[in-house]
C-alpha positions as CSV (number, residue, x, y, z in Angstrom):
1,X,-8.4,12.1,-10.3
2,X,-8.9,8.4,-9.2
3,X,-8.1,7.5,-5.4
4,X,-4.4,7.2,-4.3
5,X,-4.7,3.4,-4.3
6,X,-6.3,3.4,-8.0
7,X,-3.7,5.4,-9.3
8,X,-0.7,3.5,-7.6
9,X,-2.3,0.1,-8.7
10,X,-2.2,1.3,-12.2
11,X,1.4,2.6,-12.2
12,X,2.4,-0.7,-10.3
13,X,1.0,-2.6,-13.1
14,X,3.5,-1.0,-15.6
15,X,6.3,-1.0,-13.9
16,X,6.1,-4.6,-11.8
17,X,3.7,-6.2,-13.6
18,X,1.2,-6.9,-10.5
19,X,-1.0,-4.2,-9.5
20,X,-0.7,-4.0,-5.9
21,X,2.9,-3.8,-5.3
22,X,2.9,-0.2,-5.2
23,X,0.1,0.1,-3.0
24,X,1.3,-2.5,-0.4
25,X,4.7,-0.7,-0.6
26,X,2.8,3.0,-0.3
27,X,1.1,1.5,2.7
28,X,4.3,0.3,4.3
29,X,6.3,3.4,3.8
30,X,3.4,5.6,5.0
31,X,2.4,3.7,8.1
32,X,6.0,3.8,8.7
33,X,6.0,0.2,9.6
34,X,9.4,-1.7,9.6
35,X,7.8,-5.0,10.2
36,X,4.4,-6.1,8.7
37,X,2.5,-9.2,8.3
38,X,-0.2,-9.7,5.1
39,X,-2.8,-9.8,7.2
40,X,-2.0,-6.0,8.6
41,X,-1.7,-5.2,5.0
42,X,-4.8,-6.1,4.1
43,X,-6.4,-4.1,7.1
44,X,-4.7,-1.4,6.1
45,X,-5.8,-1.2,2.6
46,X,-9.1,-1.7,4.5
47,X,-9.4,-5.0,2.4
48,X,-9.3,-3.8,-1.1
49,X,-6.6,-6.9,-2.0
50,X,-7.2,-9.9,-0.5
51,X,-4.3,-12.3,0.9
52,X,-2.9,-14.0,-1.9
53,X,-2.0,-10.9,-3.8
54,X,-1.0,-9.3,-0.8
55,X,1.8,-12.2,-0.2
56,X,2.1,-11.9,-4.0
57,X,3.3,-8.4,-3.5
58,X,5.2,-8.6,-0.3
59,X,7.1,-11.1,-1.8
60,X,8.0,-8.8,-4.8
61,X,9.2,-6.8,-2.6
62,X,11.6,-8.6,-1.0
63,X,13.1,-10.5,-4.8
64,X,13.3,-6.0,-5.0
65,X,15.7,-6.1,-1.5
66,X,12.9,-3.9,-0.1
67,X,11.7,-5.9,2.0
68,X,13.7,-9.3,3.9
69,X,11.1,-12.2,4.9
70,X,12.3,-13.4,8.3
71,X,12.0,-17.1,9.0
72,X,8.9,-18.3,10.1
73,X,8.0,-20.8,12.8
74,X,7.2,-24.1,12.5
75,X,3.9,-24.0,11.9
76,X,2.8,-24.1,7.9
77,X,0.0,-21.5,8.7
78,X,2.4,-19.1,10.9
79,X,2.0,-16.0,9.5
80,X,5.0,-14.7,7.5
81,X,6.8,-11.4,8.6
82,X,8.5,-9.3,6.3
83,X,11.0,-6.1,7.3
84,X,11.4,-3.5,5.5
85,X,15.2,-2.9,4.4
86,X,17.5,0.3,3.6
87,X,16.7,0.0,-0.2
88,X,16.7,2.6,-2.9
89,X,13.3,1.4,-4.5
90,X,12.0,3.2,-1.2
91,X,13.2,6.8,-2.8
92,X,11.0,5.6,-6.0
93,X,7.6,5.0,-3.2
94,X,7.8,8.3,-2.0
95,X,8.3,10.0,-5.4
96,X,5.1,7.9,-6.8
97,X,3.5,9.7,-3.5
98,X,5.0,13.1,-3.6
99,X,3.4,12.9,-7.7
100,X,-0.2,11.8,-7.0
101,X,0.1,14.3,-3.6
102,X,0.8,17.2,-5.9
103,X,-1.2,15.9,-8.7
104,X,-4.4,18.6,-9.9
105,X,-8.0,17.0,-8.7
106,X,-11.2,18.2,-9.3
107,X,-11.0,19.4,-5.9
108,X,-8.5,20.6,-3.0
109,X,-6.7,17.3,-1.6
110,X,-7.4,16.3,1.4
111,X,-5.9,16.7,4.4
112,X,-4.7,14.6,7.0
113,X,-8.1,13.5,8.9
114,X,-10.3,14.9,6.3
115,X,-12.3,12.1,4.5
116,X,-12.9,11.7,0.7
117,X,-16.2,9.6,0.0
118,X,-16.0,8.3,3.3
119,X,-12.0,7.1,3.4
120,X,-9.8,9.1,5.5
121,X,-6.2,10.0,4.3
122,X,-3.3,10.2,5.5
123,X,-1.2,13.4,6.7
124,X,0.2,13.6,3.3
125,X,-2.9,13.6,1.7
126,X,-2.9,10.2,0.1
127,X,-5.6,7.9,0.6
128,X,-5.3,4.3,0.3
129,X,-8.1,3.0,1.8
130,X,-11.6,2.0,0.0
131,X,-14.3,4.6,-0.1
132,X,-16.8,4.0,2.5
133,X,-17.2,0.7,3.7
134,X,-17.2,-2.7,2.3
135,X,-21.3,-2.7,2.3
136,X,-21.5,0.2,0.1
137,X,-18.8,-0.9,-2.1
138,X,-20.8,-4.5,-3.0
């Protein structure tokens, strides 16, 4: 089975027609973060999207009512905040999850703390970070 984030990028492509709203909106929901900012969404994919797609997707999310940007300051370059909203496209995030969680791998999924070619997943066993670290990825 591919990684969490491959497989999530693959179904967001179908379904939303840009392949990392799924995964910013896995990462959301399983951080359990009601506020984020791109640039903690990019850390938290451990850079596997860079910025432009992740605003891309944020802001997906919130034409979806998922998400509500909150006005920025002044600045051009302040960094825009999103909140995540009471939606029903929420339900649909943790089904995607609950699927590739239960989904049959070549081996046992892992377990919160346990690490898969060098990415460590979450307590429900999905992993959205990149495997190892950005050296060994180039």
């Amino acid at each position: 089975m591919p990684d969490s984030f491959d497989a999530l990028a693959a179904r967001s492509r179908s379904l939303h027609g840009h392949r990392y709203v799924l995964p910013v909106a896995a990462w959301i929901l399983l951080d359990k973060r009601q506020l984020v900012t791109a640039g903690e969404v990019m850390a938290g994919l451990g850079g596997r999207v860079d910025r432009p797609r992740v605003i891309e997707a944020l802001a997906k999310l919130a034409e979806l009512g998922a998400l509500s940007e909150l006005p920025r300051g002044s600045p051009r370059n302040a960094p825009r905040f999103f909140e995540r909203v009471a939606h029903p496209y929420w339900n649909l995030v943790e089904a995607y999850l609950a699927e590739l969680e239960a989904s049959p791998s070549d081996s046992s999924p892992p377990r919160a703390g346990d690490t898969k070619g060098g990415a460590k997943a979450n307590e429900n066993g999905v992993n959205l970070r990149p495997p190892g670290n950005a050296a060994e990825r180039a």
